[in-house]
N, C-alpha and C positions, 0 to 999 in steps of 0.2 A: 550536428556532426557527432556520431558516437566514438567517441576516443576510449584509452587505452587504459585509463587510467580506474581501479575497479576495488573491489571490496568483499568479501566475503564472508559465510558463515560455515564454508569449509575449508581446511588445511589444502592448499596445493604443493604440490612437489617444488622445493625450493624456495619454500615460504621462510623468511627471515624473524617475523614476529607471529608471535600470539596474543589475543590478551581474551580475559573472561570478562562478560560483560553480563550485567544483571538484563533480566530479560522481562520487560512490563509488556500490562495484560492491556490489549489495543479496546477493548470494552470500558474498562477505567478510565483510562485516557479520555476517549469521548465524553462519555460522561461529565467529566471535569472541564474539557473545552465547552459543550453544550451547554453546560448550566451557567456558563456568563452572562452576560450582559455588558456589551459596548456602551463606556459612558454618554455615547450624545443618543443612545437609544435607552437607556434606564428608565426613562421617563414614561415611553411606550411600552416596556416590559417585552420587547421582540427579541428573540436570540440572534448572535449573531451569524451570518451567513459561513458555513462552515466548508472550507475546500483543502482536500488531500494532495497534497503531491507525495506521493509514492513509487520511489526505487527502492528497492531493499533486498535487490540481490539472491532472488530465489525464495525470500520469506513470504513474497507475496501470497504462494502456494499452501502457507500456511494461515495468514492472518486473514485474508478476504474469505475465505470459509466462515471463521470465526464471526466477522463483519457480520454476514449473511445473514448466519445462524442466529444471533442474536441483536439482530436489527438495527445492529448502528447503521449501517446506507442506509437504512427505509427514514428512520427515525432521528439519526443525529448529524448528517452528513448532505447536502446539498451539490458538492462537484467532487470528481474523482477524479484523478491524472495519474497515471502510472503506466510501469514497463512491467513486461512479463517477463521474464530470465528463463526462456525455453534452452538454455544452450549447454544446463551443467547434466553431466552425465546422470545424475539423481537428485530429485528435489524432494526436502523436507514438507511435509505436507501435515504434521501435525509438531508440538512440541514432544510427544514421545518417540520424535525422529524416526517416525513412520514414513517413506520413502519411498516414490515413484519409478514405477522402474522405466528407462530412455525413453521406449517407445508411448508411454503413456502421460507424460505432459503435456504435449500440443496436443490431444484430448483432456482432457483435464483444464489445462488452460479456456477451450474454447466453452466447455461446461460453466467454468467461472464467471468466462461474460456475457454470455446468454441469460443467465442469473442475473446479473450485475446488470444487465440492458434492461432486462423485463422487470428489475425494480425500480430504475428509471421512470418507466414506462405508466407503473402503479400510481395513480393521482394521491392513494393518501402515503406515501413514502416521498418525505422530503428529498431525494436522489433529483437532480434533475439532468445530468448528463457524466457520463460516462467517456474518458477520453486516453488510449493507449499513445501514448508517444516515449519517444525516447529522444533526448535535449538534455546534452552538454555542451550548449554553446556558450554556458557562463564559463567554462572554460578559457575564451577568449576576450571576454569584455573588457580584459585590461586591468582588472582586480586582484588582487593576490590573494592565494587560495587560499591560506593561513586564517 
């Protein structure tokens, strides 16, 4: 159930807060998750099984390029889950705020997972599936958001 409840990396009309957030590089990242090793696996030297869950509210359009480009799905990435944010009037598509204009996201978007399938798809690219959903049902589990 997608609820109401949202986030962004653009100012809306009637926004009450701001804040500047430092912004890391998603190739770093990886890198540092991939090079672990799970203690009951050390012994084997296997990395461990690495899966994304990705919302991020339009940045997608920026970072899974990135991904692409320099091989973290092929190489350091095993499952993917994420949402596409086809809905804001312009999406950043690079960090020099290089910008899509309306009509050209849900191209652009489908560009991404044809990529994103077909590296699946490659036997020597650890990707092994690819899955778009959108689930906020932790919303409701009785948990508190805090």
């Amino acid at each position: 159930a997608n609820e109401d409840y949202a986030f962004s990396m653009y100012e809306k009309s009637g926004s009450t807060k701001s804040f500047r957030l430092k912004m890391l590089d998603v190739q770093d990242i990886m890198r540092r998750v991939g090079s672990r090793l799970l203690p009951d696996t050390a012994s084997q030297r296997s990395p461990p099984i690495v899966m994304i869950k990705m919302d991020i509210e339009g940045g997608e359009f920026s970072v899974i390029p990135q991904m692409l480009t320099h091989g973290v799905l092929c190489h350091q990435v095993d499952y993917i889950t994420m949402e596409f944010h086809t809905h804001w009037n312009t999406t950043m598509v690079s960090s020099q705020d290089t910008r899509l204009a309306p009509d050209d996201v849900r191209p652009f978007r489908d560009a991404l997972m044809h990529m994103m399938h077909a590296t699946s798809l490659d036997r020597s690219c650890r990707l092994k599936e690819v899955l778009t959903i959108d689930d906020e049902s932790y919303i409701h589990d009785g948990q508190p958001l805090e």
